[in-house]
C-alpha positions in Angstrom: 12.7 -46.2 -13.9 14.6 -43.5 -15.6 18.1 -43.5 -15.3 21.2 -40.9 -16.1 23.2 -42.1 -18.8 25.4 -44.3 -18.0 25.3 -43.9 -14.3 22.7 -45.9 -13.7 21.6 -43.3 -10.6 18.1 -43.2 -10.8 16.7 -39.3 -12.7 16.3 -37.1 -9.8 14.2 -33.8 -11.3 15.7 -31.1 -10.7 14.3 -28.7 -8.1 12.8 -25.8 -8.4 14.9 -22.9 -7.4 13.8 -21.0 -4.2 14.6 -17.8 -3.4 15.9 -16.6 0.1 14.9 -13.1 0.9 18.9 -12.8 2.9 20.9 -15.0 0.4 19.2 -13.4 -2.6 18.1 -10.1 -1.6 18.2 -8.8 -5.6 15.2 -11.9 -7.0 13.6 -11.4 -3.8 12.9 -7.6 -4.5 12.4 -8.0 -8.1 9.1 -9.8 -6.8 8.2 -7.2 -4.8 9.0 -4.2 -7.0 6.5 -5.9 -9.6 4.0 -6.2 -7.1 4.4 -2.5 -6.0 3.8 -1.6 -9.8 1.1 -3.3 -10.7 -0.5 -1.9 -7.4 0.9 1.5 -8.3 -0.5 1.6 -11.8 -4.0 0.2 -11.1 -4.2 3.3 -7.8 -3.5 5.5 -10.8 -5.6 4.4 -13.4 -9.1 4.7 -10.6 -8.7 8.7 -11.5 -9.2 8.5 -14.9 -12.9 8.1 -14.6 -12.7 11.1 -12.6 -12.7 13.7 -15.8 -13.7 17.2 -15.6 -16.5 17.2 -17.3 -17.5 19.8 -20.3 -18.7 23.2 -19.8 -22.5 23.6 -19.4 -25.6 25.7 -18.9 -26.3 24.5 -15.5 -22.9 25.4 -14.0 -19.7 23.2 -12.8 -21.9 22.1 -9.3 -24.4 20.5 -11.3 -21.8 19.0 -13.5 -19.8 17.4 -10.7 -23.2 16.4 -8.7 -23.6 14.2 -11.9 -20.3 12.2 -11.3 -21.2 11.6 -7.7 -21.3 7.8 -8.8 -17.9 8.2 -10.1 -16.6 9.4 -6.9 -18.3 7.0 -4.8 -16.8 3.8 -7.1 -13.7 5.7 -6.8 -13.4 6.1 -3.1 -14.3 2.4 -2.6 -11.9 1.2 -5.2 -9.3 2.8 -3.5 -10.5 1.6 -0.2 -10.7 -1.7 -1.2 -7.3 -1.4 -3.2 -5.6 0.3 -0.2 -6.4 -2.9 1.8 -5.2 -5.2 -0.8 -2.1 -3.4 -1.2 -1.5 -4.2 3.0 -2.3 -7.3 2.9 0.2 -8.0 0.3 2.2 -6.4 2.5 1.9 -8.3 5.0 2.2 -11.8 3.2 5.3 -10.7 2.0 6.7 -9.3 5.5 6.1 -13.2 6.6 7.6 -14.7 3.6 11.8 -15.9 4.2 11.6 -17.6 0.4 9.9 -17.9 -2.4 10.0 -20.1 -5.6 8.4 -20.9 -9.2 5.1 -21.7 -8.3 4.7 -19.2 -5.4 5.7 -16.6 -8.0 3.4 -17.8 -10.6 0.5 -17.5 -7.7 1.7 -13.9 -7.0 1.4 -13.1 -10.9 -2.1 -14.6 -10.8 -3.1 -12.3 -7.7 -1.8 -9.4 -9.5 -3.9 -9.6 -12.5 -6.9 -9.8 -11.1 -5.0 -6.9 -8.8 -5.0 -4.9 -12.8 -8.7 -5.5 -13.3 -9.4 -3.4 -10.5 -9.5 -0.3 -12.6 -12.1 -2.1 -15.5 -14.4 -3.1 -12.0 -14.4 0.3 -11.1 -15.3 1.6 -14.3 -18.2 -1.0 -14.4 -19.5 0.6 -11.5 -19.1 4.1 -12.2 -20.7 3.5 -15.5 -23.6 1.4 -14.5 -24.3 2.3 -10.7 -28.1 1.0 -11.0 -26.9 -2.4 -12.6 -26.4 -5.1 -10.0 -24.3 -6.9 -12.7 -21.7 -3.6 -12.0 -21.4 -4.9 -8.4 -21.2 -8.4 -9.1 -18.7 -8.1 -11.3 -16.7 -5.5 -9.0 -17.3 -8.6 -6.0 -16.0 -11.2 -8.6 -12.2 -9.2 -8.9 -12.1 -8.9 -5.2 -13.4 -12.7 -4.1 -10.4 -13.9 -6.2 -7.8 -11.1 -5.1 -8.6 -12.5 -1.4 -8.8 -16.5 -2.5 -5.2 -16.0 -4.7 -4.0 -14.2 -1.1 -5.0 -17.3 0.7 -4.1 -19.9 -1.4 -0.5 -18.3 -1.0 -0.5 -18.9 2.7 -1.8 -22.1 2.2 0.9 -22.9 -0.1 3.8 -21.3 1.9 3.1 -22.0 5.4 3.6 -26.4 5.0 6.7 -25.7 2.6 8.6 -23.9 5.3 8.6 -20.5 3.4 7.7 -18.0 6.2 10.2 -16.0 8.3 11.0 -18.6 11.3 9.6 -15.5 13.5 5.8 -16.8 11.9 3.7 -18.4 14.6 0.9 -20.7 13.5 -1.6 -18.4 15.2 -0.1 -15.1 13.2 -1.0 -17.9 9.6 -4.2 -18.9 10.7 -5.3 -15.0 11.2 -4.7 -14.4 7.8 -6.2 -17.9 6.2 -9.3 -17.2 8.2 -9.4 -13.8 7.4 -8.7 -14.4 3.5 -11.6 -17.1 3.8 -14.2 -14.6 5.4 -13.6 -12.0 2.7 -14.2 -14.4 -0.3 -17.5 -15.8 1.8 -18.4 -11.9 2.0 -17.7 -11.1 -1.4 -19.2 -14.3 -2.7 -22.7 -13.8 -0.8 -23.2 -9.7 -2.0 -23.3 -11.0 -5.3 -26.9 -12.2 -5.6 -27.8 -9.8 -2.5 -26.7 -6.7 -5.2 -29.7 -7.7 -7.2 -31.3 -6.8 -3.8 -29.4 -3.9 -2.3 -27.8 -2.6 -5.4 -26.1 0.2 -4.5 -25.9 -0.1 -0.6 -24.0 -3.1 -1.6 -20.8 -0.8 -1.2 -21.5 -0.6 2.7 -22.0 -3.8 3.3 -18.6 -4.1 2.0 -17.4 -1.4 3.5 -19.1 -2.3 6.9 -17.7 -5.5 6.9 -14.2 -4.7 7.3 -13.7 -4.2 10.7 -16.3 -6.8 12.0 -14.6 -9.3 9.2 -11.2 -8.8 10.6 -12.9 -9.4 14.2 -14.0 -12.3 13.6 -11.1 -14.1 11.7 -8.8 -12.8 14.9 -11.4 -14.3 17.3 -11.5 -18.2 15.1 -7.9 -17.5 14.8 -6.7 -17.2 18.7 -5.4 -14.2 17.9 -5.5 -10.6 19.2 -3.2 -9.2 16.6 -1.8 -10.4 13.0 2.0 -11.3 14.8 2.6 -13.0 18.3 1.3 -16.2 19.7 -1.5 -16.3 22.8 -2.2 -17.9 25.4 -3.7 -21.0 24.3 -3.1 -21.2 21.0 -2.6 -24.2 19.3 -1.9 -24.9 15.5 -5.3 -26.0 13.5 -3.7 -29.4 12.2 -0.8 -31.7 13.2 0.3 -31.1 9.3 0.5 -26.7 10.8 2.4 -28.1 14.3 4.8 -29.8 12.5 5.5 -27.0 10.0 5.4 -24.8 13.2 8.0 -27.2 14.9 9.9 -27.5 11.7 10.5 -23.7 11.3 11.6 -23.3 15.1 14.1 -26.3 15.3 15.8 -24.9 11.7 16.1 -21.5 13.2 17.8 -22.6 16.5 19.9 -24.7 14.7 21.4 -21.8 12.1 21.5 -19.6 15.1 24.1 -22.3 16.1 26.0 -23.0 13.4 29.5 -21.0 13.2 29.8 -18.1 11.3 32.9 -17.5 8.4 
């Protein structure tokens, strides 16, 4: 057994430094202003394959009515980016801490979160190739799986705001598990649909997030039910962990 020197205490690694969102306000934004960027920056880079295209013979409608597919990969993309953009939001709403390897999973999300711009251009470029739309599904199955694997990480650690119910978690696991499994099976259906792929995407939005609140218990993404109860006795106890620390601060004297 390891031992400091000359102590003979046993080596205690040291622990990985977690960041409160109220006792360090500045590290905690410093995540999310990254996040915001990369978000930012990949929403801006979707226009570039929007150029206006040379003068020719057959006039500026005809010209434009030949970038119809880079419109259509466009207005997905944004769609699609738009909705990744809230539900980061929303993760990070729930979040009270965060530490090394929740960051490193939030850097993880994020690049796949830049490759958004290269999957749109795929598509744009090559809108008969069901290759385009695999690899368009690919980015966003591991945008949604990196999403999830967050919760998964945060919720037994006791890193959500004590507010958090377990019902309010398991909307957003089921959810985040539903859109891989969507994303996921369109990729050998493109070679099948090709390019009505983008509305079984698109149509699955709604009926996706329908879904994940009906396995969930849950009528809305915040706020416990009637009858809900947590998924695992490893969720209840982090449920039950969460509760008794908050009462217990919200009795603890102030300076």
């Amino acid at each position: 057994m390891d031992t400091n020197a000359g102590s003979g205490v046993p080596y205690q690694p040291p622990t990985p430094p977690r960041y409160d969102r109220d006792q360090h306000p500045t590290e905690f934004s410093r995540i999310l202003a990254l996040s915001d960027g990369v978000f930012a920056i990949a929403l801006t880079l979707l226009v570039l394959d929007l150029a206006i295209p040379a003068a020719g013979d057959d006039g500026l409608g005809s010209e434009l009515w030949e970038l119809r597919s880079n419109f259509i990969a466009f207005g997905v993309s944004v769609f699609l980016v738009g909705s990744a953009w809230w539900g980061h939001h929303r993760l990070f709403a729930m979040l009270q801490r965060a530490n090394g390897p929740l960051i490193g999973l939030n850097i993880v999300y994020l690049a796949f979160v830049a490759l958004i711009p290269f999957a749109q251009a795929a598509l744009a470029s090559y809108p008969g190739e069901p290759l385009a739309y695999v690899t368009f599904a690919t980015v966003f199955a591991f945008i949604n799986a990196v999403d999830t694997l967050v919760y998964r990480y945060a919720f037994p650690r006791d890193m959500l705001r004590p507010h958090v119910t377990t019902g309010a978690y398991r909307l957003e696991v089921r959810w985040g598990v539903i859109s891989v499994a969507l994303f996921l099976v369109s990729m050998p259906l493109a070679y099948v649909l090709g390019p009505f792929t983008i509305a079984l995407w698109l149509a699955f939005m709604p009926v996706g997030y329908v879904v994940a609140s009906l396995l969930a218990g849950e009528g809305m993404p915040t706020g416990r039910q009637g009858g809900d109860s947590p998924a695992d006795p490893a969720e209840d106890a982090a449920d039950t962990t969460r509760t008794e620390d908050a009462e217990t601060a919200s009795h603890e004297p102030r300076d």
